[in-house]
C-alpha positions in Angstrom: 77.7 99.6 124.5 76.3 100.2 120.8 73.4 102.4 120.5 70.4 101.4 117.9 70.9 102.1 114.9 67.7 102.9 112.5 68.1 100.8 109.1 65.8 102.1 106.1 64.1 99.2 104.5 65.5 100.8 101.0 68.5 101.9 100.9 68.6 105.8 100.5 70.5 107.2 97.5 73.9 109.5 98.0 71.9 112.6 97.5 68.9 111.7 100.0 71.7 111.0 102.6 73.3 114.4 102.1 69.9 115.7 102.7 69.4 114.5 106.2 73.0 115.9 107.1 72.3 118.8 109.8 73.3 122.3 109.6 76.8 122.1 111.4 78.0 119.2 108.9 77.1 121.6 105.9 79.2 124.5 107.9 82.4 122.0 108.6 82.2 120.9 105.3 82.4 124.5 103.8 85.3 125.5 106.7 87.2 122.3 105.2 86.8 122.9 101.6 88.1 126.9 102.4 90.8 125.5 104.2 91.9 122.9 101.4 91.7 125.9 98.9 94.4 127.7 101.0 96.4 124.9 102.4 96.9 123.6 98.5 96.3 127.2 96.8 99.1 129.2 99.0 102.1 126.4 98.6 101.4 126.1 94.6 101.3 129.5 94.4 97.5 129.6 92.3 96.9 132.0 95.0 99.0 134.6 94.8 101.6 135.4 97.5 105.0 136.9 98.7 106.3 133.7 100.0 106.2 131.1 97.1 106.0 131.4 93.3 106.1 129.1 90.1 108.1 129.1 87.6 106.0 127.5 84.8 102.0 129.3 84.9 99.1 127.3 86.3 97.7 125.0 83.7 93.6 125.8 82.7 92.4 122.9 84.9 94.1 123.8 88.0 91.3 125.6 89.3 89.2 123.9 88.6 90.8 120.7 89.9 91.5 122.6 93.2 87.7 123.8 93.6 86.1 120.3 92.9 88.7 118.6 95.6 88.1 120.7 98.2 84.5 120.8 98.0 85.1 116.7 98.2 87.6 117.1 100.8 85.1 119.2 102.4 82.3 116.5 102.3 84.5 113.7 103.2 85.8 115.3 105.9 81.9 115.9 107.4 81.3 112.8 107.4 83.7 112.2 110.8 81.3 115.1 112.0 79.0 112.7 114.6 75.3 112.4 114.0 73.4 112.0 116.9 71.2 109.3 115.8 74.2 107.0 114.7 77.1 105.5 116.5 80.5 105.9 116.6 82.3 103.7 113.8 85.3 102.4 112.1 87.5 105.5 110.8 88.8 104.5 107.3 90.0 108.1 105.3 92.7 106.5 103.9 91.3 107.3 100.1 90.5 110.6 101.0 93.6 111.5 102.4 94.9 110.0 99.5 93.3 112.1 97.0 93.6 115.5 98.9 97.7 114.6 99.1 97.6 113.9 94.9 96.0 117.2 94.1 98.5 119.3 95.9 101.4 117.0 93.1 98.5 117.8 90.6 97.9 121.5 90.6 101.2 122.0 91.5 104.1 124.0 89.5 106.0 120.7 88.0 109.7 122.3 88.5 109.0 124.5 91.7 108.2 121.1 93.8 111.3 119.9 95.3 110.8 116.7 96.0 110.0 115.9 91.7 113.0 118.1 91.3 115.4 116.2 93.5 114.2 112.7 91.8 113.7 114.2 88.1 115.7 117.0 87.7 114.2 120.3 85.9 114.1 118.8 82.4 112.8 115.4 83.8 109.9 117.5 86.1 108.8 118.9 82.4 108.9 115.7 80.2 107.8 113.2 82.5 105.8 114.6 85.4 104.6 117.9 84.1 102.2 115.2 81.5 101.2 112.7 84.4 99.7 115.8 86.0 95.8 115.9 84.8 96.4 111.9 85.6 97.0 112.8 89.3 94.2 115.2 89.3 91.7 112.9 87.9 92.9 109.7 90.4 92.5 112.5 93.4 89.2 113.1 92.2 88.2 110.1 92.0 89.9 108.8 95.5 88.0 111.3 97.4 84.7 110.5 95.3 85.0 106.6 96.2 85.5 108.2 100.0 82.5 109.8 100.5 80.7 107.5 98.9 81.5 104.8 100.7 81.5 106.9 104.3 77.9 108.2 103.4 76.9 104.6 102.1 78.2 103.1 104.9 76.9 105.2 107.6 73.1 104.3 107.3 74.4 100.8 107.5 73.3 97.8 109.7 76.8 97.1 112.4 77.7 93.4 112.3 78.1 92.0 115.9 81.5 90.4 117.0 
C-alpha cells in the first residue's frame, strides 16, 4: 500500500525543504553531527586523548574539514528520519557513507593510520598520501553534499508506479 504523496506544482528549493523538516529531524541531525565529531575526532587524535596520538600535528583545515562533514553527515543522516506526510522509500546512502569514511583518511595523521602505513610505508605515508589529503577532504565534502541533495530533492518527489 503507498500512501499519497503531496507533489508541489514548483519544485521547492534545498533550503525551503529544510524549512519544512520538524523539530526531531533538526535534533537527530545535531546528535549525528556530535557523534561524527567524536567518532572521527577521538581515533585521529584532533581531540585530545589518552588512548591514541599522532605523530605528525593536525594540518589547519582539519577542523575545519571535520566540522563541515559532520554537520553534512548530520543532515544526510536526518533525512532517513520518517516524515509523516511521506512514504517510506528507496534507501540509497551509499555517497554519504562514502564521504563520512574519506574524512576520517582525510583529517587523519598520514603515518599514525595503519592501514596507509602497511601499503606505503612511513616515508611513502608522507610523500604520497600525506599531499592527496585536502583531495580526500574535498571529495568527502562533496559526496555527502551530492547526498543530501539528492535525498532532500528526491523526497518531495512524485513515486513511479511498477
Amino acid at each position: 500500500m503507498t500512501l499519497p504523496v503531496q507533489v508541489d506544482a514548483e519544485p521547492r528549493s534545498i533550503t525551503a525543504e529544510l524549512a519544512t523538516w520538524p523539530a526531531r529531524r533538526w535534533l537527530f541531525a545535531i546528535g549525528t553531527a556530535v557523534a561524527t565529531v567524536l567518532v572521527v575526532g577521538i581515533p585521529t587524535d584532533l581531540i585530545p586523548n589518552p588512548v591514541f596520538g599522532r605523530d605528525i600535528p593536525p594540518t589547519a583545515w582539519s577542523w575545519p574539514v571535520l566540522i563541515l562533514t559532520a554537520v553534512l553527515a548530520g543532515m544526510v543522516a536526518a533525512t532517513y528520519v520518517a516524515r509523516k506526510d511521506t512514504p517510506d522509500r528507496e534507501r540509497g546512502g551509499k555517497l554519504g557513507a562514502a564521504g563520512a569514511f574519506m574524512t576520517f583518511f582525510a583529517v587523519g595523521c598520514p603515518v599514525c593510520n595503519k592501514l596507509v602505513l602497511l601499503a606505503l610505508g612511513y616515508t611513502g605515508a608522507l610523500q604520497f598520501f600525506a599531499p592527496v589529503q585536502p583531495f580526500l577532504a574535498v571529495g568527502s565534502i562533496v559526496l555527502l553534499a551530492a547526498a543530501l541533495i539528492l535525498r532532500v530533492r528526491r523526497e518531495r518527489s512524485c513515486p513511479v508506479p511498477a
